[in-house]
C-alpha positions as CSV (number, residue, x, y, z in Angstrom):
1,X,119.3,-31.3,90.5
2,X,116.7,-28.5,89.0
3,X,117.8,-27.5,85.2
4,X,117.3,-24.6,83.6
5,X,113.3,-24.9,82.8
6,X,112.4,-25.3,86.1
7,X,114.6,-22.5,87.4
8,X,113.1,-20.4,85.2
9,X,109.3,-21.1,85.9
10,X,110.0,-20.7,89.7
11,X,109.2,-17.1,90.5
12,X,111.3,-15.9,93.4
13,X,112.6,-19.4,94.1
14,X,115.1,-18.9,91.5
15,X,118.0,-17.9,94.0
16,X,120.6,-19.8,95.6
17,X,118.5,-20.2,98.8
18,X,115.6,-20.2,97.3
19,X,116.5,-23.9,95.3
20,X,118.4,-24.6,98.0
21,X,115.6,-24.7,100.3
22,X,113.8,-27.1,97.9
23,X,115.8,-29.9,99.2
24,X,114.8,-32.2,102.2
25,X,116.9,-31.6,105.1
26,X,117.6,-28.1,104.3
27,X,116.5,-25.1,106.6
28,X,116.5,-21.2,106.0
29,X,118.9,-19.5,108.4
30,X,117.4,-18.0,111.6
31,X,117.6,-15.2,113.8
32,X,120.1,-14.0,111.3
33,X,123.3,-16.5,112.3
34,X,126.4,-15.9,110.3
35,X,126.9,-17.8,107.4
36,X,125.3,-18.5,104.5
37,X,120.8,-18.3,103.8
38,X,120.3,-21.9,104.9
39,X,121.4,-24.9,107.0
40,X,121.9,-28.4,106.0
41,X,120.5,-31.6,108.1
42,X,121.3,-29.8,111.5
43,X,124.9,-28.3,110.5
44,X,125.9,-24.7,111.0
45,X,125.0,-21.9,108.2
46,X,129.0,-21.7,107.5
47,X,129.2,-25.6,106.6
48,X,128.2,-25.6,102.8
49,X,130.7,-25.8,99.8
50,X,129.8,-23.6,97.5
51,X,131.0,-23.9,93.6
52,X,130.3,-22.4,90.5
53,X,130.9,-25.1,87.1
54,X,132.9,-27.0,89.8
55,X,135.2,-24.3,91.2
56,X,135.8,-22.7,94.7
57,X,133.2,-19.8,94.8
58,X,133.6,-19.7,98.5
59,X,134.2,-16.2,100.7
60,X,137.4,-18.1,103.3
61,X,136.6,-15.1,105.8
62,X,133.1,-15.1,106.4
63,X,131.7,-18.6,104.8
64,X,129.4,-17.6,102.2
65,X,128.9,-17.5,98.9
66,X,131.6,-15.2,96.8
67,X,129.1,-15.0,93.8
68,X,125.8,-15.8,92.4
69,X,124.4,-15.9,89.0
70,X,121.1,-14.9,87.8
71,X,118.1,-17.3,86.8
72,X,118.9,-16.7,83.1
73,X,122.7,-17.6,83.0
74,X,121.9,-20.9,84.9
75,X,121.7,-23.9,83.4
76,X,121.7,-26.8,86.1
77,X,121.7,-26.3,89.8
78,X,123.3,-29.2,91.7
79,X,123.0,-29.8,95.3
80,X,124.2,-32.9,97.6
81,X,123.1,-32.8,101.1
82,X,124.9,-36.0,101.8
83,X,128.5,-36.5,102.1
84,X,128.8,-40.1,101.3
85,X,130.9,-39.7,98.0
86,X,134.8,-39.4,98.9
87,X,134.8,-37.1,96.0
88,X,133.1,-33.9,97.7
89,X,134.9,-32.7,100.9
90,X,135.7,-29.0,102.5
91,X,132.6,-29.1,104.5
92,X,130.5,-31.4,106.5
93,X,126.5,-29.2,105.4
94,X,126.4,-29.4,101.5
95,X,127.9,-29.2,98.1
96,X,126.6,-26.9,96.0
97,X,127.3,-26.4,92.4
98,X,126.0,-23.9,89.9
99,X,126.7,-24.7,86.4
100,X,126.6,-21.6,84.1
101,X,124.6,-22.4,80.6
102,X,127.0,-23.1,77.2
103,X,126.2,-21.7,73.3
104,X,124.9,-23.9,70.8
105,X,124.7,-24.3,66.9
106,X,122.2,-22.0,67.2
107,X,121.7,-18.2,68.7
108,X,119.6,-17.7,71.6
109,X,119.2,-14.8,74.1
110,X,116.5,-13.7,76.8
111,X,115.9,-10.1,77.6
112,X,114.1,-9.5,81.2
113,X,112.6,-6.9,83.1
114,X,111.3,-6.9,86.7
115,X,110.4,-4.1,88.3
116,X,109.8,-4.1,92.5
117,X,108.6,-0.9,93.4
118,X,105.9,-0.1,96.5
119,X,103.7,2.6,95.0
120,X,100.8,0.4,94.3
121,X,101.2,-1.8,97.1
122,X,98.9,-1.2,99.9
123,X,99.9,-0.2,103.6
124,X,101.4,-3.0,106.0
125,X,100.0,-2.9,109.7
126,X,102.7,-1.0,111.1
127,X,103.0,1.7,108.5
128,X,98.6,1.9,109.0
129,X,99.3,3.0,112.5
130,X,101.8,5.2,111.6
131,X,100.0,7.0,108.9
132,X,96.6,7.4,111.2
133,X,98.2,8.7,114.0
134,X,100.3,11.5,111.6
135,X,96.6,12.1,110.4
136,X,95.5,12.5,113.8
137,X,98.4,14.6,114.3
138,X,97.2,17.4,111.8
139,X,99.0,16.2,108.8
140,X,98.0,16.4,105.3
141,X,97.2,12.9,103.6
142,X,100.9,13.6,101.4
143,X,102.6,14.3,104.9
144,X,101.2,11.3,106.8
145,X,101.8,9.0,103.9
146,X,105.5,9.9,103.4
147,X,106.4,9.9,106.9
148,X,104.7,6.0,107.1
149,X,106.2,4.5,104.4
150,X,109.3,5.0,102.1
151,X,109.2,5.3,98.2
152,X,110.8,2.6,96.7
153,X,111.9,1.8,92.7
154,X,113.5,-1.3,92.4
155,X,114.3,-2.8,89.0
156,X,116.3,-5.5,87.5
157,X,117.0,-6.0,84.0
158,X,119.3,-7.1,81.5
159,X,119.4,-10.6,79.1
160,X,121.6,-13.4,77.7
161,X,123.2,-14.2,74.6
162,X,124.4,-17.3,73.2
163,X,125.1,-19.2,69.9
164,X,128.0,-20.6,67.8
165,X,131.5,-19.0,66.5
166,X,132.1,-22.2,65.2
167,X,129.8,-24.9,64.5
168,X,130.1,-28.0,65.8
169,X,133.5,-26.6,67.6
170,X,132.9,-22.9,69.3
171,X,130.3,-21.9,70.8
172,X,129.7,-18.5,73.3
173,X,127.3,-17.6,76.3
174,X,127.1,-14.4,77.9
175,X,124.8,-12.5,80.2
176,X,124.5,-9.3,81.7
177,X,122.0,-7.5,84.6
178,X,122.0,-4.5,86.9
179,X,120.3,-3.7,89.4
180,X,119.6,-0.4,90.4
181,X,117.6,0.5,93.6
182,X,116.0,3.5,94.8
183,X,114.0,5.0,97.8
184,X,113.1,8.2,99.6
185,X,114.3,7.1,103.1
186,X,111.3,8.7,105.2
187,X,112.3,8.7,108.9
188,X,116.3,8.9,110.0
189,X,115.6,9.6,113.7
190,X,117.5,9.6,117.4
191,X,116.9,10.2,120.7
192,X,117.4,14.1,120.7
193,X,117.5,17.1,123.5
194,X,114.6,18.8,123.6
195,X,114.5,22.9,123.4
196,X,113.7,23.2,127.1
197,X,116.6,21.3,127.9
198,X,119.0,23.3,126.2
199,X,117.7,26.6,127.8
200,X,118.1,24.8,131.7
201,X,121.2,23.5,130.5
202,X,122.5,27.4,129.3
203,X,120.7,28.8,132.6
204,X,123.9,26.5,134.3
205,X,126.0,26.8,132.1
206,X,128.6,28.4,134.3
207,X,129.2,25.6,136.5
208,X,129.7,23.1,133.9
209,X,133.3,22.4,132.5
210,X,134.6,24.9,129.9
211,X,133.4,24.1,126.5
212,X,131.6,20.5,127.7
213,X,128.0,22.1,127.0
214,X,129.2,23.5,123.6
215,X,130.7,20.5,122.4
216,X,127.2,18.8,122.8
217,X,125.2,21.5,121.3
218,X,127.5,22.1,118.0
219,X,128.0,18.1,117.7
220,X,124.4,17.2,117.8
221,X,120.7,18.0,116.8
222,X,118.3,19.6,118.9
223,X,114.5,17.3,118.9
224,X,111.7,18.2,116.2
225,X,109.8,15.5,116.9
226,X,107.6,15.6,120.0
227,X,107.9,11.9,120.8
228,X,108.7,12.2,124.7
229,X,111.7,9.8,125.5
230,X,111.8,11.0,129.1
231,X,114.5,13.2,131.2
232,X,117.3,12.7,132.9
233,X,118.3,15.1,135.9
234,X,121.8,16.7,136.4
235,X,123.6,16.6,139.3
236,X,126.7,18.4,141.6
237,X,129.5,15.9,141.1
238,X,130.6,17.1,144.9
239,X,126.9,17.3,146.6
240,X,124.6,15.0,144.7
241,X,121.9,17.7,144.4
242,X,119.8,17.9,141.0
243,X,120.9,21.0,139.5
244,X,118.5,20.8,136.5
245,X,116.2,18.1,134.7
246,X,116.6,17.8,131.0
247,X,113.4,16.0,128.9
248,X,114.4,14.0,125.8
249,X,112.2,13.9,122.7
250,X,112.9,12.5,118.5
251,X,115.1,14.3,116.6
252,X,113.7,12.9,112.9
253,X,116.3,14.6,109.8
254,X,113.8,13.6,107.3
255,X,110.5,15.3,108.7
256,X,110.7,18.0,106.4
257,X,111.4,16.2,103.0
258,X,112.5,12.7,102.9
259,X,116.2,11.5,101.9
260,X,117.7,10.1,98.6
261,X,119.3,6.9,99.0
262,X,120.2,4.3,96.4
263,X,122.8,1.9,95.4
264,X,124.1,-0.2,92.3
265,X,124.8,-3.4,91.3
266,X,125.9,-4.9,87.7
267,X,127.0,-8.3,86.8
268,X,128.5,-10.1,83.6
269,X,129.2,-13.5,82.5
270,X,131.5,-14.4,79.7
271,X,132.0,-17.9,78.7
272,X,133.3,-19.6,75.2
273,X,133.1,-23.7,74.5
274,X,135.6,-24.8,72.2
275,X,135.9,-28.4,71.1
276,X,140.0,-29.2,70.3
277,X,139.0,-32.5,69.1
278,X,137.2,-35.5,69.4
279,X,138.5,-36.0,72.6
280,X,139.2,-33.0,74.3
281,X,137.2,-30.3,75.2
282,X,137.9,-26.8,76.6
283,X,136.1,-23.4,78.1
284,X,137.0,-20.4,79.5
285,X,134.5,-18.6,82.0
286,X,134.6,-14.8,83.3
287,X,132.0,-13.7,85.8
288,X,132.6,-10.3,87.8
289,X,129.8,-8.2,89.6
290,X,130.5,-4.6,91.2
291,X,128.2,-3.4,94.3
292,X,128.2,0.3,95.4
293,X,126.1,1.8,98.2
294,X,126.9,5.0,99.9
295,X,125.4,4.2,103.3
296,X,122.1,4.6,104.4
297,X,121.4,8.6,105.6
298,X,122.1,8.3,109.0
299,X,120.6,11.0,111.6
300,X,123.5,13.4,111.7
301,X,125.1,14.4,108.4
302,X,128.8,12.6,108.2
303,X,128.0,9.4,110.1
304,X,126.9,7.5,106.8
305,X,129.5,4.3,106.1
306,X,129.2,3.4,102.6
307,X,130.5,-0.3,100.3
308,X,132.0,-0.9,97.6
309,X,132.4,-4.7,96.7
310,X,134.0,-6.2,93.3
311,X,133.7,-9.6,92.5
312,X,136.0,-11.3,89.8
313,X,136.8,-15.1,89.0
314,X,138.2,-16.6,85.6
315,X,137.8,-20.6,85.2
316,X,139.2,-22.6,82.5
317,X,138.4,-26.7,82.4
318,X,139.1,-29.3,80.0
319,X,138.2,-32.4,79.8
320,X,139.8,-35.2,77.9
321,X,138.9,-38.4,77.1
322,X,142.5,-40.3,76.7
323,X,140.7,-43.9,76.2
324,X,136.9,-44.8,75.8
325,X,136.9,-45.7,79.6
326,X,139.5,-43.3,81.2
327,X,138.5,-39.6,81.0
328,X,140.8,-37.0,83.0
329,X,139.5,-33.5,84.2
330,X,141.4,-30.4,84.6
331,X,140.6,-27.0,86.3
332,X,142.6,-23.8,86.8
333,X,140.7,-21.2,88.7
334,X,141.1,-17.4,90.1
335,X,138.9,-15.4,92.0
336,X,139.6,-11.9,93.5
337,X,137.2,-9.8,96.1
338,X,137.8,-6.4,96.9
339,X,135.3,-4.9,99.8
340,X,136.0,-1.4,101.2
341,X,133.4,0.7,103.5
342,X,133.8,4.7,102.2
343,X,133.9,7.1,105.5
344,X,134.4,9.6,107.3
345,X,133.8,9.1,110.8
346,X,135.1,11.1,113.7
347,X,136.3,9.9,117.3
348,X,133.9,7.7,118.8
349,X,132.2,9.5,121.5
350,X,129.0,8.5,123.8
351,X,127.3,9.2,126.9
352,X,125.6,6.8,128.5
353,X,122.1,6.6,130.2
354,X,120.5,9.4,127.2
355,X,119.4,6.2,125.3
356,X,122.0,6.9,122.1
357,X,121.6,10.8,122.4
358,X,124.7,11.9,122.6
359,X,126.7,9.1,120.4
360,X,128.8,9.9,116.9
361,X,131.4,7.4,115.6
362,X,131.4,3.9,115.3
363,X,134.3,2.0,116.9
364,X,134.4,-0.6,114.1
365,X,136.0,1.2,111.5
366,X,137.7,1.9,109.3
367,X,137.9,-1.8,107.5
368,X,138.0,-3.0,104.3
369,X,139.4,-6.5,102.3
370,X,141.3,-7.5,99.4
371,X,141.4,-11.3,99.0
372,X,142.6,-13.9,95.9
373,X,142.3,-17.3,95.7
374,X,144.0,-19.8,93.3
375,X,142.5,-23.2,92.7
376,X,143.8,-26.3,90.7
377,X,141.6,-29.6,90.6
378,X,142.8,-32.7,88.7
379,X,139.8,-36.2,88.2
380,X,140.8,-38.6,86.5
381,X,137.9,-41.3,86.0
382,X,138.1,-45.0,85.1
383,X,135.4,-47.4,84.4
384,X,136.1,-51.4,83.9
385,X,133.1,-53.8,84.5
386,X,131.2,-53.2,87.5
387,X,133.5,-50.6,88.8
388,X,133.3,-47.3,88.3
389,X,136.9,-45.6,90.1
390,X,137.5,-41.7,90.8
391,X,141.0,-40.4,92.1
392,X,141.1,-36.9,92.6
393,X,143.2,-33.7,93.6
394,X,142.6,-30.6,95.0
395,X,145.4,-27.6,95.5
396,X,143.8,-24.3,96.8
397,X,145.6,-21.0,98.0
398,X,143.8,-18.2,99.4
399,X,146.0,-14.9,99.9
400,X,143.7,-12.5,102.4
401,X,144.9,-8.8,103.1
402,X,142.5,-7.3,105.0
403,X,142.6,-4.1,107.4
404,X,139.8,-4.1,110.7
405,X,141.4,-2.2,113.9
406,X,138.5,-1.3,115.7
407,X,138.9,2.0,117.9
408,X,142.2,2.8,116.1
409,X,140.5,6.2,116.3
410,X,139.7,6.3,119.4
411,X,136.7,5.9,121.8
412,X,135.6,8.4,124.3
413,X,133.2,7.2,126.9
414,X,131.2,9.0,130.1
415,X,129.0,7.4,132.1
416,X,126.8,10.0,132.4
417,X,125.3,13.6,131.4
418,X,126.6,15.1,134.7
419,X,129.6,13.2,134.7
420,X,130.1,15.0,130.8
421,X,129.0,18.4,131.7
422,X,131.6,18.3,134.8
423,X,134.2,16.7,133.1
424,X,134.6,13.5,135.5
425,X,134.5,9.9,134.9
426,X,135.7,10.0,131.7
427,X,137.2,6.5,129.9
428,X,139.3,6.8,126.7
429,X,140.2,3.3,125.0
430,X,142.5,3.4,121.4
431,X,143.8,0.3,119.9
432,X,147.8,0.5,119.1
433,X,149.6,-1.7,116.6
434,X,148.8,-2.6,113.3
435,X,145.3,-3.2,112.1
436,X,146.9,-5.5,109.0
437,X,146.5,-9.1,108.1
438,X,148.6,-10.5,105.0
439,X,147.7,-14.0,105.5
440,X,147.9,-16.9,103.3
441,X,146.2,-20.4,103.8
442,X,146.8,-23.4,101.6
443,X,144.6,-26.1,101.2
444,X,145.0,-29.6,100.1
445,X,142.7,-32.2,99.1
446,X,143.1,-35.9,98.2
447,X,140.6,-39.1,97.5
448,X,139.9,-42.3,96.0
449,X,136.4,-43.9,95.7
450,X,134.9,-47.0,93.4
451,X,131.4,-46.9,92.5
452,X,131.1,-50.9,92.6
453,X,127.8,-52.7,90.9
454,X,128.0,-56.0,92.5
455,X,124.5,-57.1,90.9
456,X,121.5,-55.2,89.6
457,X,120.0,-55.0,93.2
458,X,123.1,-53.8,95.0
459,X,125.3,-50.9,94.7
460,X,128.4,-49.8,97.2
461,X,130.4,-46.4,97.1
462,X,133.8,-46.8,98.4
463,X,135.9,-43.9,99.3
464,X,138.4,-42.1,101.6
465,X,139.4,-38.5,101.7
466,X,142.4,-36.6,103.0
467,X,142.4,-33.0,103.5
468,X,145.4,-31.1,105.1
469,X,144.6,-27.2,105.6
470,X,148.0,-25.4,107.1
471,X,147.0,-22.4,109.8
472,X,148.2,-18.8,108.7
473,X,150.5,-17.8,111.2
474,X,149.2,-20.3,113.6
475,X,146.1,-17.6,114.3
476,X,149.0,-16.0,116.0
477,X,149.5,-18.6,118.6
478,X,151.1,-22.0,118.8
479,X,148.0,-23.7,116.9
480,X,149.3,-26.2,114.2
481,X,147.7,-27.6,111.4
482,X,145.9,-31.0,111.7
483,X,148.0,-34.2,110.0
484,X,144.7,-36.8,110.3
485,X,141.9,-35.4,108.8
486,X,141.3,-38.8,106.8
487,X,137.7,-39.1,105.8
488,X,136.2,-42.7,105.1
489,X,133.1,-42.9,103.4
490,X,130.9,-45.6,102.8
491,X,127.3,-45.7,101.0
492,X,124.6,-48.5,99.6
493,X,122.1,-48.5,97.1
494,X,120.1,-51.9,97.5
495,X,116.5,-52.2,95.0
496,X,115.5,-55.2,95.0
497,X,113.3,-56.1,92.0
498,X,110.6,-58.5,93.2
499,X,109.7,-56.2,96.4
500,X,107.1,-53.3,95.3
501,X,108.0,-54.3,91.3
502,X,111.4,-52.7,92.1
503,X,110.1,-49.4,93.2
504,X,111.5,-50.3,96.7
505,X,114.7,-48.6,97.3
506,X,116.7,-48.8,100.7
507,X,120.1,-46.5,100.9
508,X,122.7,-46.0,104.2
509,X,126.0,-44.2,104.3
510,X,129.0,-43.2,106.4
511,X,130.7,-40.8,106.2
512,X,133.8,-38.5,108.1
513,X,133.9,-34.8,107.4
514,X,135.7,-31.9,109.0
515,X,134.6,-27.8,108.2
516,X,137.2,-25.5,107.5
517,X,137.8,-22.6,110.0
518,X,136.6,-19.3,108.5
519,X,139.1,-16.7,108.0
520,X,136.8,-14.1,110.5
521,X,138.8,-15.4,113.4
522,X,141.7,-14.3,112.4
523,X,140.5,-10.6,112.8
524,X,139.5,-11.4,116.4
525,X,142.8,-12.7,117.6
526,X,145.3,-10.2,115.8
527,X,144.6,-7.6,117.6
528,X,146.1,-9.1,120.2
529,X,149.7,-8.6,121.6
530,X,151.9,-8.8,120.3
531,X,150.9,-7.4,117.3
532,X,148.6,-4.7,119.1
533,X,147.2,-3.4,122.2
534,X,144.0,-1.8,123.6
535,X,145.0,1.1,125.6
536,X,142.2,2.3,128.3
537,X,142.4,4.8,129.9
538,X,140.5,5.7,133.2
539,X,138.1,6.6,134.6
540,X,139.5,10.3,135.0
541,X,138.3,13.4,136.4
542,X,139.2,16.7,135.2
């Protein structure tokens, strides 16, 4: 558990990973695995729970976190790298909860500023090379420092606001940041043609296909770079002899000026306490965050793929406290994510064996996601001597509607520059069906545990969980949904006070958990038939 002090005095440890990682057991993520920034006593990336003031803040299709607050709206960061208490289920890595800070009797804010840019950082390794060898090159200090190193602005700002509507009774907490980034992209290159091989290539041009060699030289850039990235040599389809060699260099779009680029982000929380009465007390918590980025400048103008990502959830929880030892917990949650990739791509088309020269498209779009989720969670707790008892349930639906039909435009393929210029060998592949999937997934959670003193040395935690997770359209096959995922779970606290004055503490556990299946797969298997097909097509000649 880290509270709000320390989460505030630990520069750039103050994210999600970051206190995550100050946990035993807990690893960053490597190699960049899907899943979320860190893995828990040897599990996978996607096995962590995430929740924020108890409720689902978990992305079904990819296993990650939906949201994340900043520093200033925390107030407590919770994390269980165990799974010993029947209580926390889903997954087998972690629970982790972020609770969002309340109002008091009194007002309080925080205003914040950080800014992140580079110009007064000094030059990495790489970008050293870089700039001396521009120098070398006959560029101006300006010229060889732009083309090393991009321009960057990044700043974060905003602040908090709380305090009381009502003393004693209401109180409010909100919190606002953006984000807004900035750079000068400095170097958008590609493998290019040089000029000398479009004037051997024209010199020929009469035994090449009809309009093959145009196609290449209106649809892509001709080098400025001098970078040599070798030659490849054209040859008669019929008689194998070379008919001309054409040299590769760079083609660089920013070596002139650099390239705007920037995106957006903005988040705000919203979140009122309100005491009923002496016994029951209520709040209502609003969080939504909106991401846009237009795509890094890509090497030829039109091939940029942009996002847009919206983030909404709305929690209300009461507790009530029907006796002095029996206190019953409510939740009602719903969270909505819209992500959508802005473009404008063409057919995908590439030549192989000009190292990416000749390649526009990309076969994975268009995409993009709507998903909702709806989450009610009822604990009721009861305490009576040395037991402490916990009975729980949790009811979750998550409604997905997303769209990814890779090469429903179509991808167009030769396996070589002669093969191109002659027309032969060509492969065409388009998928055909629908790229659409509505699906819904329901999950169900049950369990029981007793925290049981049985003397002042010796504590047990008794438990058992049920989970029952049905299979949206049986992933479009004959799978069926699992009917014993029971989870026993078993922990011991024994401190004996006459070893070590009672600083000896000894602690062993049991536990049964099962991960949930991320939504992602279902992407990769409805493509399949009989809801779509790949067509391929060849290889042809002309």
């Amino acid at each position: 558990v880290v509270d709000s002090t320390r989460i505030l005095e630990l520069p750039r440890r103050n994210t999600l990973n970051g206190l995550a990682l100050l946990n035993p057991g807990v690893l960053p993520n490597q190699n960049g695995r899907p899943g979320s920034g860190f893995a828990v006593n040897g599990n996978r990336t996607r096995s962590n729970n995430f929740t924020i003031d108890g409720a689902n803040n978990n992305d079904q299709s990819l296993s990650i976190p939906r949201q994340n607050l900043p520093p200033e709206a925390i107030g407590e960061f919770q994390m269980i790298t165990n799974t010993f208490a029947a209580e926390f289920g889903r997954n087998a890595g972690s629970f982790v909860n972020v609770i969002t800070r309340s109002g008091t009797n009194e007002f309080h804010g925080i205003g914040h500023f950080t800014w992140n840019g580079n110009g007064l950082n000094a030059l990495t390794t790489a970008q050293q090379r870089t700039y001396t060898a521009q120098r070398a090159a006959g560029r101006s200090d300006k010229e060889a420092l732009r083309l090393s190193r991009s321009v960057t602005a990044a700043s974060q700002y905003g602040g908090t606001l709380g305090g009381p509507i009502k003393k004693d009774h209401t109180h409010f907490f909100t919190s606002f940041d953006t984000t807004p980034f900035r750079t000068t992209i400095s170097n958008v290159s590609r493998v290019a043609i040089t000029q000398q091989g479009v004037d051997n290539l024209r010199a020929n041009a009469s035994r090449f296909a009809p309009g093959a060699l145009d196609y290449l030289l209106k649809t892509f850039p001709i080098a400025n770079d001098p970078t040599p990235q070798g030659s490849v040599n054209v040859t008669d389809p019929v008689s194998g002899a070379t008919i001309t060699s054409v040299p590769f260099q760079r083609f660089n779009r920013t070596l002139n000026s650099g390239l705007p680029y920037g995106t957006d982000f903005w988040r705000y929380l919203a979140k009122v306490n309100t005491r009923i009465n002496s016994k029951d007390n209520l709040s209502f918590r609003y969080l939504i965050d909106d991401f846009q980025d237009p795509g890094n400048p890509a090497s030829i103008v039109g091939q940029e793929i942009g996002q847009t990502t919206r983030n909404q959830s709305f929690t209300i929880n009461d507790v009530y406290a029907i006796t002095s030892n029996v206190v019953n917990e409510s939740r009602l949650t719903y969270s909505r994510r819209n992500i959508n990739f802005p473009e404008n791509l063409p057919t995908a088309f590439t030549i192989n064996g000009v190292g990416g020269a000749f390649t526009i498209g990309n076969a994975n779009f268009p995409q993009f996601r709507i998903d909702n989720s709806y989450e009610l969670t009822d604990n009721i707790s009861y305490s009576s001597g040395k037991h402490s008892l916990k009975f729980g349930v949790n009811a979750m639906r998550y409604d997905l509607n997303s769209f990814f039909a890779p090469t429903l435009r179509g991808q167009i393929t030769y396996a070589s520059l002669s093969g191109m210029l002659f027309d032969r060998n060509a492969a065409y592949q388009q998928y055909a069906g629908t790229g659409s999937v509505p699906a819904k997934t329901y999950e169900y959670g049950l369990f029981a545990q007793d925290d049981w003193r049985i003397n002042q040395s010796l504590t047990l935690n008794l438990g058992v969980r049920y989970e029952y997770v049905t299979t949206p359209f049986g992933f479009f096959s004959n799978a069926k949904s699992d009917l014993n995922n029971f989870s026993p779970r078993l922990g011991l606290a024994w401190n004996p006070k006459d070893i070590l004055g009672g600083r000896f503490v000894a602690r062993a556990g049991y536990a049964v958990s099962y991960d949930q299946i991320f939504q992602n797969i279902l992407l990769n298997v409805s493509r399949n038939y009989p809801r779509g097909v790949q067509i391929v097509v060849g290889p042809v000649n002309e």
